[in-house]
DRENPA-3360 file (N, C-alpha, C; in nm, 2 decimals, always signed):
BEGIN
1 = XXXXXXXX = +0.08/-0.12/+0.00/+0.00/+0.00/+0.00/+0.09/+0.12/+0.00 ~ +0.09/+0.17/-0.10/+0.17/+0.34/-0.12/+0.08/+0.46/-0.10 ~ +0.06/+0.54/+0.01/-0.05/+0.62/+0.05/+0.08/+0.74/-0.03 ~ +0.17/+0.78/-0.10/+0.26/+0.89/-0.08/+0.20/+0.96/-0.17 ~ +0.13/+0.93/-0.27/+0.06/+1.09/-0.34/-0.05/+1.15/-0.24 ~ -0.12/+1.06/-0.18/-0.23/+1.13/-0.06/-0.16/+1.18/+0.00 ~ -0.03/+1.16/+0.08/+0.05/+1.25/+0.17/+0.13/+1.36/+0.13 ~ +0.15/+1.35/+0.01/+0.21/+1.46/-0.08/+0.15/+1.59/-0.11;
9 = XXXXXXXX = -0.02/+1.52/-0.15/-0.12/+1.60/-0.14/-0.15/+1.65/-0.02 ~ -0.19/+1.63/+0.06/-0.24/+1.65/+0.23/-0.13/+1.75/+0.24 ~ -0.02/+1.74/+0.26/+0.13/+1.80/+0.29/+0.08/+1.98/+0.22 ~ +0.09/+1.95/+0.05/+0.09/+2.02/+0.05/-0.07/+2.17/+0.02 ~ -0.17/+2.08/+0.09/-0.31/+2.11/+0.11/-0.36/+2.19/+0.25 ~ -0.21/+2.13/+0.32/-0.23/+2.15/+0.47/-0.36/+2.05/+0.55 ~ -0.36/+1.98/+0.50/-0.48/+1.89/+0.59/-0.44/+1.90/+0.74 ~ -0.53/+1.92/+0.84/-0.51/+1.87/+0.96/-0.61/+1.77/+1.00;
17 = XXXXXXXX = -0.69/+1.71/+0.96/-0.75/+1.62/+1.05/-0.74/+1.48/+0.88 ~ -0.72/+1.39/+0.97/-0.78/+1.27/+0.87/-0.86/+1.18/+0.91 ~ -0.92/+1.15/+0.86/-1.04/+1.09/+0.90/-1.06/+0.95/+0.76 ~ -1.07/+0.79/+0.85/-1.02/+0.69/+0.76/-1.12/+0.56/+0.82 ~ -1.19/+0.51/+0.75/-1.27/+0.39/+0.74/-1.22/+0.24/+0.70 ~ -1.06/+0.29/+0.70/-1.01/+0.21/+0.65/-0.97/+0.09/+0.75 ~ -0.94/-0.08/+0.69/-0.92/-0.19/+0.79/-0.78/-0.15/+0.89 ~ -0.79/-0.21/+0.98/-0.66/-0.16/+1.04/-0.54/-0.17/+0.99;
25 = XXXXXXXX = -0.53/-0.26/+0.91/-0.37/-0.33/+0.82/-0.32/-0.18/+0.76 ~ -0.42/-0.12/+0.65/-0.41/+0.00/+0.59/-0.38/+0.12/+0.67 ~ -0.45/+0.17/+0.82/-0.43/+0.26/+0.89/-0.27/+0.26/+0.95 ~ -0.24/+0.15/+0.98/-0.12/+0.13/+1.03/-0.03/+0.14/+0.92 ~ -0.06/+0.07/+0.79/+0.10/+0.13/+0.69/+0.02/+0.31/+0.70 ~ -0.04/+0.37/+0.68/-0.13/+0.50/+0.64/-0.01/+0.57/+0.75 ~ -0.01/+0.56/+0.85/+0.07/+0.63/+0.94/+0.21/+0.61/+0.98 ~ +0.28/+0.49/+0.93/+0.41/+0.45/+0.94/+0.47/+0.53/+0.82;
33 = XXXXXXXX = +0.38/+0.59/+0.71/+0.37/+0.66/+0.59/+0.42/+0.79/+0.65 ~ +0.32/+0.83/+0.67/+0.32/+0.96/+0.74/+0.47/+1.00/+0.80 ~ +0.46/+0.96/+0.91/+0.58/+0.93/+0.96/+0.76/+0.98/+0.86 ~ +0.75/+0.89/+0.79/+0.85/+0.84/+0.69/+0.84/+0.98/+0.61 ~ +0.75/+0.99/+0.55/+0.73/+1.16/+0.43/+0.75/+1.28/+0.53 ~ +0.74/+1.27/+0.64/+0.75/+1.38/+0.74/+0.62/+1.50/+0.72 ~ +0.54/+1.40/+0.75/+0.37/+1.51/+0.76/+0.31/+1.44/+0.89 ~ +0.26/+1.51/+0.98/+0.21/+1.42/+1.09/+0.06/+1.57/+1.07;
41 = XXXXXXXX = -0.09/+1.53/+1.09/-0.22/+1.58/+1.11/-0.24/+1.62/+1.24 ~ -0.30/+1.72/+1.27/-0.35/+1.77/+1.42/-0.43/+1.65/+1.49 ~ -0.49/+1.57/+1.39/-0.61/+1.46/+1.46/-0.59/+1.38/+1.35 ~ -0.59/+1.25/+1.38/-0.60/+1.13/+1.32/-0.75/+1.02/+1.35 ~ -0.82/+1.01/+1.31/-0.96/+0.93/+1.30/-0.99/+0.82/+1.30 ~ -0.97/+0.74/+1.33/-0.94/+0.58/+1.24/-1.08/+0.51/+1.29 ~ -1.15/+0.50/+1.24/-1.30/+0.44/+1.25/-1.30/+0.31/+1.30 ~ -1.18/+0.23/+1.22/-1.17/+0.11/+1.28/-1.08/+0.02/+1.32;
49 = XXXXXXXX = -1.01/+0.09/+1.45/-0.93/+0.04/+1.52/-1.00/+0.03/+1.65 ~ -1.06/-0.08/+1.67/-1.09/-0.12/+1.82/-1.04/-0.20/+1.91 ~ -0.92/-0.22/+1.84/-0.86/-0.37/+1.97/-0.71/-0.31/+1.96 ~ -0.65/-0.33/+2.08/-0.54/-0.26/+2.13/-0.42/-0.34/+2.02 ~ -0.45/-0.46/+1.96/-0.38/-0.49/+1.84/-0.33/-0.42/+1.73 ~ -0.47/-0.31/+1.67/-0.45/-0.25/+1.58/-0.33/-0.14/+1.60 ~ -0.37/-0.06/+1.78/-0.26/+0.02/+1.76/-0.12/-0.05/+1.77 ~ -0.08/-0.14/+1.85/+0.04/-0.22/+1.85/+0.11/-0.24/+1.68;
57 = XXXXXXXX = +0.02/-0.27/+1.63/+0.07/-0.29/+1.46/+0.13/-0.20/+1.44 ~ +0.13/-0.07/+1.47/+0.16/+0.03/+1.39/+0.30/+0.04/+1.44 ~ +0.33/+0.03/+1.56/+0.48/+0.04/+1.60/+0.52/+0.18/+1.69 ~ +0.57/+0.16/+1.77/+0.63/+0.24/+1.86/+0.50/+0.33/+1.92 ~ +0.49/+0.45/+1.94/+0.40/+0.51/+2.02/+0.34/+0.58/+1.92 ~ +0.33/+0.56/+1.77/+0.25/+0.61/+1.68/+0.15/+0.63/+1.67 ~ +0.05/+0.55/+1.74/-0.08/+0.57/+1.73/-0.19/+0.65/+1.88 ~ -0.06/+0.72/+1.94/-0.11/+0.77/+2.08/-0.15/+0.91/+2.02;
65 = XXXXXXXX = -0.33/+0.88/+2.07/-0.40/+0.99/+2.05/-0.49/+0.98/+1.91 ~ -0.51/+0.87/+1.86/-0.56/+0.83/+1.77/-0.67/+0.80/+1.78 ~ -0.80/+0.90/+1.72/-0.96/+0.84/+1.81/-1.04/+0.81/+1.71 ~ -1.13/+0.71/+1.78/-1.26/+0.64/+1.74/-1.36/+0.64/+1.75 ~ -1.46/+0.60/+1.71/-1.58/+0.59/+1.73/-1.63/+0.48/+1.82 ~ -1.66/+0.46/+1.96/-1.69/+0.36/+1.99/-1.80/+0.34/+2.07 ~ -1.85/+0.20/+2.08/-1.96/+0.16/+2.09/-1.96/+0.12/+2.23 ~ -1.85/+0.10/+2.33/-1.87/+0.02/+2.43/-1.74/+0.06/+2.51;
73 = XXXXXXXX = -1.72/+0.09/+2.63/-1.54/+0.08/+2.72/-1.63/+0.09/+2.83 ~ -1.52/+0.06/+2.95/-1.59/+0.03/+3.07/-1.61/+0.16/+3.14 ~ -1.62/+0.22/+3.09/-1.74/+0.36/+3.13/-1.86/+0.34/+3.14 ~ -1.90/+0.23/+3.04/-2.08/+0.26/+2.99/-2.09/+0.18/+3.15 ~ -2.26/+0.19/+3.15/-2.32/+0.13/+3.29/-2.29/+0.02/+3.28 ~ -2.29/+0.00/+3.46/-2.26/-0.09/+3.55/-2.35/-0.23/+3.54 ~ -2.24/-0.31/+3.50/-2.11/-0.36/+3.54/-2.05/-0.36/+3.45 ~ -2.04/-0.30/+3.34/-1.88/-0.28/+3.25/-1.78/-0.25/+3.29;
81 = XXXXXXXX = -1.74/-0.19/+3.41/-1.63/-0.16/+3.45/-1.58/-0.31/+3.54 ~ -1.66/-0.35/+3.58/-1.66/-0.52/+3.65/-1.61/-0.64/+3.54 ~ -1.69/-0.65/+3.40/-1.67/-0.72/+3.33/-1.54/-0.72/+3.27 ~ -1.54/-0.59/+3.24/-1.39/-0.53/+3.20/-1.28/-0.55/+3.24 ~ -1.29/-0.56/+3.36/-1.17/-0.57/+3.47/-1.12/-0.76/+3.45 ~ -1.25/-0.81/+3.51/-1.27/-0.96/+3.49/-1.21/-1.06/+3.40 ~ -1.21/-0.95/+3.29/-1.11/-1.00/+3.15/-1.04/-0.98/+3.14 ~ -1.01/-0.87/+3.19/-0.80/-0.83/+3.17/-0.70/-0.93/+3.28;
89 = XXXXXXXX = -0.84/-0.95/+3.40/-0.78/-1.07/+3.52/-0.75/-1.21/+3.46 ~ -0.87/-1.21/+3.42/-0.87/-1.35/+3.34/-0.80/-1.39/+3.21 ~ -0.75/-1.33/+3.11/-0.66/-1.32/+2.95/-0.55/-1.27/+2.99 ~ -0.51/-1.18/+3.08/-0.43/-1.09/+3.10/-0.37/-1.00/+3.00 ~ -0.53/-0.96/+2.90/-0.47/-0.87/+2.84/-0.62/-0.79/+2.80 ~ -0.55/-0.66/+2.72/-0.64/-0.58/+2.76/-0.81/-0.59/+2.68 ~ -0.92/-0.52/+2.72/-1.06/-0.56/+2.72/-1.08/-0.52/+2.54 ~ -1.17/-0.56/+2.55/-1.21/-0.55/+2.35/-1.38/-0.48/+2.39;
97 = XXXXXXXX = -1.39/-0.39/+2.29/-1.50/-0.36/+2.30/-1.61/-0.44/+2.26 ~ -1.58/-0.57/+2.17/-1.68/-0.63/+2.14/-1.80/-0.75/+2.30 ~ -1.69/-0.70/+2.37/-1.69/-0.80/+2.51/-1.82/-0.76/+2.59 ~ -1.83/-0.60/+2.59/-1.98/-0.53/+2.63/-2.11/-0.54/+2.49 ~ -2.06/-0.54/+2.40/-2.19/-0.54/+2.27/-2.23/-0.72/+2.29 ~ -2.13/-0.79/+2.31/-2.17/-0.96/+2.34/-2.28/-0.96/+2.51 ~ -2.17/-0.92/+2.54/-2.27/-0.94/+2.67/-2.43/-0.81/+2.70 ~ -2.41/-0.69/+2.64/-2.52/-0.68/+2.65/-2.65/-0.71/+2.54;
105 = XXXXXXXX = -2.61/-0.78/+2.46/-2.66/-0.91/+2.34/-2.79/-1.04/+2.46 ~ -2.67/-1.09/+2.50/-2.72/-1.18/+2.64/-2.85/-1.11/+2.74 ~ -2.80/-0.98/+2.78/-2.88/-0.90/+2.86/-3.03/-0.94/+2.79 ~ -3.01/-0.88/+2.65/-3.15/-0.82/+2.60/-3.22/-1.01/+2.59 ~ -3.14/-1.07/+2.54/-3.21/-1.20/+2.54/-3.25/-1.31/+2.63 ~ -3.23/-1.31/+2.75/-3.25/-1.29/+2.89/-3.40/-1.25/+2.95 ~ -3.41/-1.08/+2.89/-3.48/-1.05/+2.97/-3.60/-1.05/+2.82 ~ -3.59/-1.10/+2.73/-3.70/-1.15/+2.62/-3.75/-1.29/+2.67;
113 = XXXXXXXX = -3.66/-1.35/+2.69/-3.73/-1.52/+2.74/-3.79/-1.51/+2.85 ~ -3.75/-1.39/+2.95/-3.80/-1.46/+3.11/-3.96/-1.33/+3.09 ~ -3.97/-1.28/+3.00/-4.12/-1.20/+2.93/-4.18/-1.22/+2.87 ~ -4.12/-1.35/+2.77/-4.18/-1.48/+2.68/-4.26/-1.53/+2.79 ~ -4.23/-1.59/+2.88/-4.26/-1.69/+2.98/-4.27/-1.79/+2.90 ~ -4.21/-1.82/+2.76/-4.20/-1.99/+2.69/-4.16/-1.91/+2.61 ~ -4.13/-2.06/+2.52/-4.07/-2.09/+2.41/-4.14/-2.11/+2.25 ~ -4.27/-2.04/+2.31/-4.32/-1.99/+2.19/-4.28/-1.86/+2.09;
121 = XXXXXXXX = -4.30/-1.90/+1.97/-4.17/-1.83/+1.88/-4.25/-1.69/+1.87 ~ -4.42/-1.69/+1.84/-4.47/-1.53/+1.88/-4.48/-1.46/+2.03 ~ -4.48/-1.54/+2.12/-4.41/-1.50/+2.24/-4.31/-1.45/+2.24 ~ -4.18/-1.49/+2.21/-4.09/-1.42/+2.23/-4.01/-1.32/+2.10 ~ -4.07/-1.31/+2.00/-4.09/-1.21/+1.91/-4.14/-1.07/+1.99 ~ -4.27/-1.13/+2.04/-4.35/-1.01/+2.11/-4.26/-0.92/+2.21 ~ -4.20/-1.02/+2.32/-4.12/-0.96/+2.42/-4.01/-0.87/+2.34 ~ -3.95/-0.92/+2.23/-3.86/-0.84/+2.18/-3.86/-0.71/+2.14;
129 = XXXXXXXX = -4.00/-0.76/+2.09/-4.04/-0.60/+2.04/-4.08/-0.49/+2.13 ~ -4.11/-0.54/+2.31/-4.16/-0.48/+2.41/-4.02/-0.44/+2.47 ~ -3.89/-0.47/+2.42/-3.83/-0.50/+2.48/-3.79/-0.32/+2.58 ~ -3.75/-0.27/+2.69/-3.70/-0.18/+2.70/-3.63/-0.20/+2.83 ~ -3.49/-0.19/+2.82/-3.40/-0.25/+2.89/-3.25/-0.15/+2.93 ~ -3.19/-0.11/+3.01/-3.08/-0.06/+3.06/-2.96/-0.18/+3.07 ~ -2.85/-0.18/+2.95/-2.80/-0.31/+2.93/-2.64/-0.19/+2.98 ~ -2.56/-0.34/+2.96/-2.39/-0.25/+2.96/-2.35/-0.16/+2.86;
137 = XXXXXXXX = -2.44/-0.16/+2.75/-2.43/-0.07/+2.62/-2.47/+0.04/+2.65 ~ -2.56/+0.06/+2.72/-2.67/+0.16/+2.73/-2.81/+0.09/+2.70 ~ -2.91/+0.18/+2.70/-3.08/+0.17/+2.66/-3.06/+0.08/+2.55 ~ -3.19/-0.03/+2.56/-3.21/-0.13/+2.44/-3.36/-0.09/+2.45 ~ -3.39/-0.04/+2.32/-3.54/-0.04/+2.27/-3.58/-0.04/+2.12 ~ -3.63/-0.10/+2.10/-3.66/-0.15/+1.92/-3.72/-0.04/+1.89 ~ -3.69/+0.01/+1.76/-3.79/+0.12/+1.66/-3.89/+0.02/+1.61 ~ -4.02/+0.05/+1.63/-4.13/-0.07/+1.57/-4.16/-0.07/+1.45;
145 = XXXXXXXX = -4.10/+0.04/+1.37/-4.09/+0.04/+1.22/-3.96/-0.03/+1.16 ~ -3.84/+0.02/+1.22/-3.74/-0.07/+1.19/-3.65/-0.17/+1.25 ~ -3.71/-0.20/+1.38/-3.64/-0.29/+1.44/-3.58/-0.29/+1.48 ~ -3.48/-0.17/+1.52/-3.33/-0.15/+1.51/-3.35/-0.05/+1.69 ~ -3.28/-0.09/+1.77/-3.23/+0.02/+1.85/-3.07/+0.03/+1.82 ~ -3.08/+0.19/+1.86/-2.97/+0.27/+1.86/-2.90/+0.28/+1.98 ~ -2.78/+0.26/+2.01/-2.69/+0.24/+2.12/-2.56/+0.35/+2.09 ~ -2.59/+0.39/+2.26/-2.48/+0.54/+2.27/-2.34/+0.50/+2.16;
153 = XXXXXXXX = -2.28/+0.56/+2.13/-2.17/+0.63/+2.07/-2.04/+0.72/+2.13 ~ -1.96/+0.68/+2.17/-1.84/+0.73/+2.21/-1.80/+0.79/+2.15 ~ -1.65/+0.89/+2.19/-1.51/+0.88/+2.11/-1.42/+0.92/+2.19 ~ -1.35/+0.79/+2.11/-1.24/+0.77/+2.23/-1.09/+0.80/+2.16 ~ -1.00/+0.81/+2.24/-0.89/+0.83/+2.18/-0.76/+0.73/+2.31 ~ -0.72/+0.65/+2.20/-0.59/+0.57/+2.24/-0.50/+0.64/+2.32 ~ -0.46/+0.60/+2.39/-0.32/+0.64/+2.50/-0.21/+0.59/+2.51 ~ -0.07/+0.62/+2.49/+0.02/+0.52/+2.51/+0.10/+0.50/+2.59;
161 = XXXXXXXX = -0.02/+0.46/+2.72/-0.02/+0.45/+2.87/-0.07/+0.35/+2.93 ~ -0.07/+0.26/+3.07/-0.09/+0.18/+3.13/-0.04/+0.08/+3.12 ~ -0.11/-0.01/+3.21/-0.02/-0.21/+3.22/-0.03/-0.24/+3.14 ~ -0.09/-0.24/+2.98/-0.12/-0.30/+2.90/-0.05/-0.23/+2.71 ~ +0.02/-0.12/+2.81/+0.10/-0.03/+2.68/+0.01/+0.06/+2.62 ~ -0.11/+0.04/+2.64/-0.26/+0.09/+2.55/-0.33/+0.14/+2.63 ~ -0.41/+0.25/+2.67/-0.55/+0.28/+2.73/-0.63/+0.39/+2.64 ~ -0.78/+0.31/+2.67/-0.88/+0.38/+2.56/-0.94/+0.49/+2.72;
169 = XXXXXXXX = -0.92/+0.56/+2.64/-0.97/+0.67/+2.72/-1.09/+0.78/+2.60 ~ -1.19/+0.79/+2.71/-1.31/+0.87/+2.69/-1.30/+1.02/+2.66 ~ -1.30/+1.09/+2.50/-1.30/+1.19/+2.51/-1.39/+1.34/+2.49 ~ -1.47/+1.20/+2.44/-1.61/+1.29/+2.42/-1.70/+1.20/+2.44 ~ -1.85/+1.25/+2.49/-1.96/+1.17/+2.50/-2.09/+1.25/+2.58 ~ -2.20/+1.29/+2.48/-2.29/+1.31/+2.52/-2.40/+1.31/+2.61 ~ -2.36/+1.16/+2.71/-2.46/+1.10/+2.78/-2.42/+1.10/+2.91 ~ -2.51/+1.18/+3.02/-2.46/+1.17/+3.13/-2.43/+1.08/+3.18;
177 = XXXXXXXX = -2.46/+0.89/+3.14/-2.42/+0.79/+3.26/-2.29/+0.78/+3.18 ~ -2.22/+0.84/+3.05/-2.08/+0.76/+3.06/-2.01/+0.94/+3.00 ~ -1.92/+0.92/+3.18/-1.84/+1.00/+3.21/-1.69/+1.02/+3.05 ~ -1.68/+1.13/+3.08/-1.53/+1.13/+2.97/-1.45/+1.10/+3.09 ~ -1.32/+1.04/+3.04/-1.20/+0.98/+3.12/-1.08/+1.08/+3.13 ~ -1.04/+1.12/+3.00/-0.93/+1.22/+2.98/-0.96/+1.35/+2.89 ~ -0.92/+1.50/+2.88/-0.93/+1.57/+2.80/-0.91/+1.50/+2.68 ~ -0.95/+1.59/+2.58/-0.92/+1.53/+2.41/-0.79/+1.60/+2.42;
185 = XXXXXXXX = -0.69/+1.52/+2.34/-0.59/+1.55/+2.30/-0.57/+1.61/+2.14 ~ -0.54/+1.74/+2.15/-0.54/+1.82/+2.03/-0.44/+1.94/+2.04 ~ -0.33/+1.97/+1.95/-0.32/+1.80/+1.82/-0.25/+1.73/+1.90 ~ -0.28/+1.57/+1.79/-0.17/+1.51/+1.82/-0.04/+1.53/+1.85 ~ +0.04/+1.49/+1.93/+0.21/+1.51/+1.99/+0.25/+1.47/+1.85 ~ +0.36/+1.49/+1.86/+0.43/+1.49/+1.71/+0.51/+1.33/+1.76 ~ +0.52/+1.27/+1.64/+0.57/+1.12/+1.66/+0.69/+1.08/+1.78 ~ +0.65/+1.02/+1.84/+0.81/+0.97/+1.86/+0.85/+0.87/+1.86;
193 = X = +1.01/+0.89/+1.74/+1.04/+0.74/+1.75/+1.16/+0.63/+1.86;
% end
């Protein structure tokens, strides 16, 4: 992957923020790039880097301060900070956001069966649709037109801090039950190698 005409361009556009949808494999050469052409952005975006893997890929402390979008960290309500913990005890390594969207998955289906009261399949359709629940995500409640509930929204930005070399820290968030963790960092610190 050769990002050097994007960086050539950006360089000489003055870009400061980038903002990238891209898989992690790509973000990580995207910024070892960077790096290397000598252009570093006030904010880096990376949509999808959720596992403390992705920043490790990239190498050295490059990806400190690099924020996301995220769905879940042990801020959201209680017991995510319990579960959270539980995992890093138990793997001894650090928590994945997909760990709160699984388990609050369980929540909602849980409390659909024991409102089924059986295992009838329009029974427990019905409960689903009644469903309105306080999970580790946040609120679960179906839109009756499209099915879909909407679950809070973070953004977090990477740290290249703690026992685990990585902490996701809260830098924005609209919702009173999930506190921010750290100021936003702006701009990014300039690389170090």
């Amino acid at each position: 992957m050769d990002f050097s005409s994007y960086i050539m361009k950006w360089k000489e556009e003055n870009v400061e923020v980038i903002y990238s949808a891209a898989p992690s494999p790509y973000v990580q050469e995207l910024v070892r790039q960077l790096v290397r052409y000598g252009f570093w952005p006030k904010m880096i975006f990376a949509q999808m880097t959720f596992f403390l893997e992705d920043l490790a890929g990239i190498g050295n402390t490059l990806g400190d301060g690099i924020c996301s979008p995220f769905f879940w960290t042990k801020e959201y309500p209680d017991p995510s900070r319990e579960l959270a913990e539980t995992y890093m005890r138990a793997f001894n390594k650090y928590y994945v956001p997909d760990l709160g969207v699984s388990y609050s998955g369980l929540q909602v289906i849980k409390d659909a069966l024991e409102r089924a009261g059986s295992l009838d399949r329009d029974a427990i359709n019905k409960a689903f649709s009644e469903t309105d629940l306080m999970t580790v995500e946040g609120r679960v409640k179906f839109d009756q037109k499209t099915h879909v509930s909407k679950w809070p929204t973070v953004v977090i930005q990477w740290r290249a801090y703690g026992s685990y070399g990585w902490t996701i820290e809260v830098v924005y968030s609209p919702y009173p039950y999930i506190k921010t963790t750290a100021p936003f960092l702006f701009p990014l610190p300039p690389p170090r190698k």
